[in-house]
C-alpha positions, 0 to 999 in steps of 0.5 A: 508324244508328238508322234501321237498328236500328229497321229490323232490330228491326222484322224479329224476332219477341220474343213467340210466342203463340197465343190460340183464339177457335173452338171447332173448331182443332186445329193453328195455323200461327203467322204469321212474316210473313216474320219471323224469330225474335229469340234469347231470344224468349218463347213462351207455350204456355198450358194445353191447348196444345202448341208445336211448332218445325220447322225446313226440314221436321223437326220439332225441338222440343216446347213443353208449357204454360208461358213460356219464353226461347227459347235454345240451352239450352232448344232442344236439338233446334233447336240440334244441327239449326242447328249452333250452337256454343258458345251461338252466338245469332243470329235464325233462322227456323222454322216454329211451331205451336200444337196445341190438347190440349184435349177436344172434346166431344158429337161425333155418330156413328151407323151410316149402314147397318146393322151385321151381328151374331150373336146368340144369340137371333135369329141373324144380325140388323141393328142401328142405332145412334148416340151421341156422343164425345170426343177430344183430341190425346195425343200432338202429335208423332205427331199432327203426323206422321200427320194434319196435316203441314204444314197451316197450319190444321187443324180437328176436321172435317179427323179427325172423319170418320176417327174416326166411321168407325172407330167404326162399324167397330169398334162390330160387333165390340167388341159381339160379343166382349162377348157381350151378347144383343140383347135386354140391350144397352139394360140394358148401355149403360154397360158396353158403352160403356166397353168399345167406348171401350178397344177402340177407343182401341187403334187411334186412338192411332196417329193421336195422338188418344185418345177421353176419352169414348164414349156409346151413346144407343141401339141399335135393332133391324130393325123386325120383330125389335121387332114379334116382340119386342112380341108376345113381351111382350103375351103374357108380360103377358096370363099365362093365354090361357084367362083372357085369352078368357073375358074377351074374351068376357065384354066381348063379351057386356057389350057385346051387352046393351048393344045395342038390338037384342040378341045378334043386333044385334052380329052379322048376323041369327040366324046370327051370334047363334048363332054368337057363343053357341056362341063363348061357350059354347066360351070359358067351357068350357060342354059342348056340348049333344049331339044324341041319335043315331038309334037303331040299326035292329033286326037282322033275325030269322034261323032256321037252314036245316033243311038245312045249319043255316046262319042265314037270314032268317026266313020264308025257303023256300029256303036262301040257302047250299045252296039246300034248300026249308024245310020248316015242320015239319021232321022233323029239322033244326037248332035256329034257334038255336044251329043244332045238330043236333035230332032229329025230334020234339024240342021242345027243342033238346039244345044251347041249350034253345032251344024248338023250333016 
């Protein structure tokens, strides 16, 4: 008779407990090894665990931390699924797991491709970017229904993947509802973190989780809008580009007298020395000298046609217009002049008072 109770204890289960020696479990099935378990058993749920019962695949009771004598009392649920009545106590069999509640830390994330967004000073741009994050298990039940199922052992890889991707996925758009420029992002690393983590919380709470933490170390720019961005800076350092010239050019000169061979020893040959004096000249605002023009050829001496009056080149003997000789003494005719009309034997034109030959 001894021999049969000892065998029967040793096929009841007293004492449930889990203790995590890793860092990485979620969700531990707890071994029954074909046991059942003993009514008024103990079950430890120590702190950041939860304890779940689950009977022929229905999920029954919820454990939070703390010691308890397992009961119809306190397994109201497991009670009504068994049937039991009147505080009926007897073995019974069911599946137990330990949910680990507590925060897994410094997960990595980062954008594998780029992220397209709209910006207001360069438009339609990529952007990269990688941080870390924190989670933990918020609510077991549903956790236990949407992830894990029926696994007898459940690690943070097994939700990590999901999480990353839906980080990434809604990292575009918690960006572009905050309405932060580009070029202000690095400034807004802590506000747009917070931002992104209430974002994105509304949607991994369906999975039972709950980010307790969402860091943006960095967000990168495609390679020439930072060149462009670069450039943008130099020049704003630079200030009065007159200024940043004349220098250039003063350096240039100090290093000219430094050489042996002159200003024409930084160049090649004269042609270079004059080309550099004349870049001097230009660079510290000097006047170009102007090289005199050639003076104007003198315009040829006209007279008036004794004929018809119209201009003609002088010493001419016949009229360019009306063809008449040209009589070195007129009689009458047109004052040279003026080429009005003079009698013969005037000396003076009555017109312009010009002398008449």
């Amino acid at each position: 008779m001894e021999i049969f109770k000892d065998l029967v204890t040793s096929q009841l289960i007293d004492v449930i407990e889990w203790t995590d020696d890793s860092q990485n479990t979620m969700v531990y099935k707890y071994d029954m090894n074909g046991k059942e378990i003993m009514m008024g058993a103990q079950l430890t749920v120590r702190e950041s665990q939860a304890a779940i019962f689950v009977n022929e695949g229905k999920l029954a009771d919820v454990f939070q931390p703390g010691r308890y004598e397992l009961s119809t009392q306190n397994m109201p649920i497991l009670t009504k699924l068994k049937a039991w009545k009147f505080g009926f106590n007897s073995p019974f069999k069911s599946d137990v797991y330990f949910i680990n509640t507590k925060q897994f830390l410094d997960r990595k994330w980062g954008t594998a491709n780029p992220v397209m967004m709209r910006d207001a000073d360069f438009g339609m741009i990529r952007i990269r970017a990688f941080g870390s994050f924190a989670f933990r298990v918020k609510e077991p039940e549903t956790f236990m229904k949407e992830c894990f199922g029926t696994s007898s052992l459940f690690t943070v890889e097994g939700v990590e993947g999901q999480l990353k991707s839906m980080v990434v996925s809604g990292l575009s758009d918690a960006i572009a509802q905050s309405k932060i420029p580009a070029l202000d992002i690095a400034a807004n690393y802590s506000g747009l973190s917070q931002y992104c983590m209430n974002a994105l919380n509304t949607k991994v709470e369906a999975l039972g989780l709950t980010l307790t933490n969402f860091v943006i170390e960095n967000v990168s720019l495609p390679e020439e809008v930072e060149k462009a961005m670069d450039k943008r800076t130099s020049m704003g350092v630079l200030g009065d580009m007159g200024k940043y010239a004349q220098f250039q050019a003063a350096e240039a000169m100090r290093d000219a007298a430094n050489n042996p061979n002159g200003m024409a020893g930084v160049g090649v040959g004269m042609g270079a020395g004059m080309g550099m004096g004349q870049m001097f000249t230009q660079a510290f605002g000097g006047a170009q000298q102007q090289v005199p023009a050639a003076p104007a050829a003198p315009a040829a001496a006209t007279v008036a046609c004794t004929a018809c009056g119209q201009p003609i080149a002088a010493g001419s003997k016949f009229c360019s217009s009306c063809g008449a000789k040209q009589e070195e003494k007129p009689a009458g005719g047109f004052c040279p002049n003026c080429g009005g009309k003079v009698e013969a034997g005037s000396k003076f034109c009555p017109n312009c008072g010009n002398k008449m030959a």
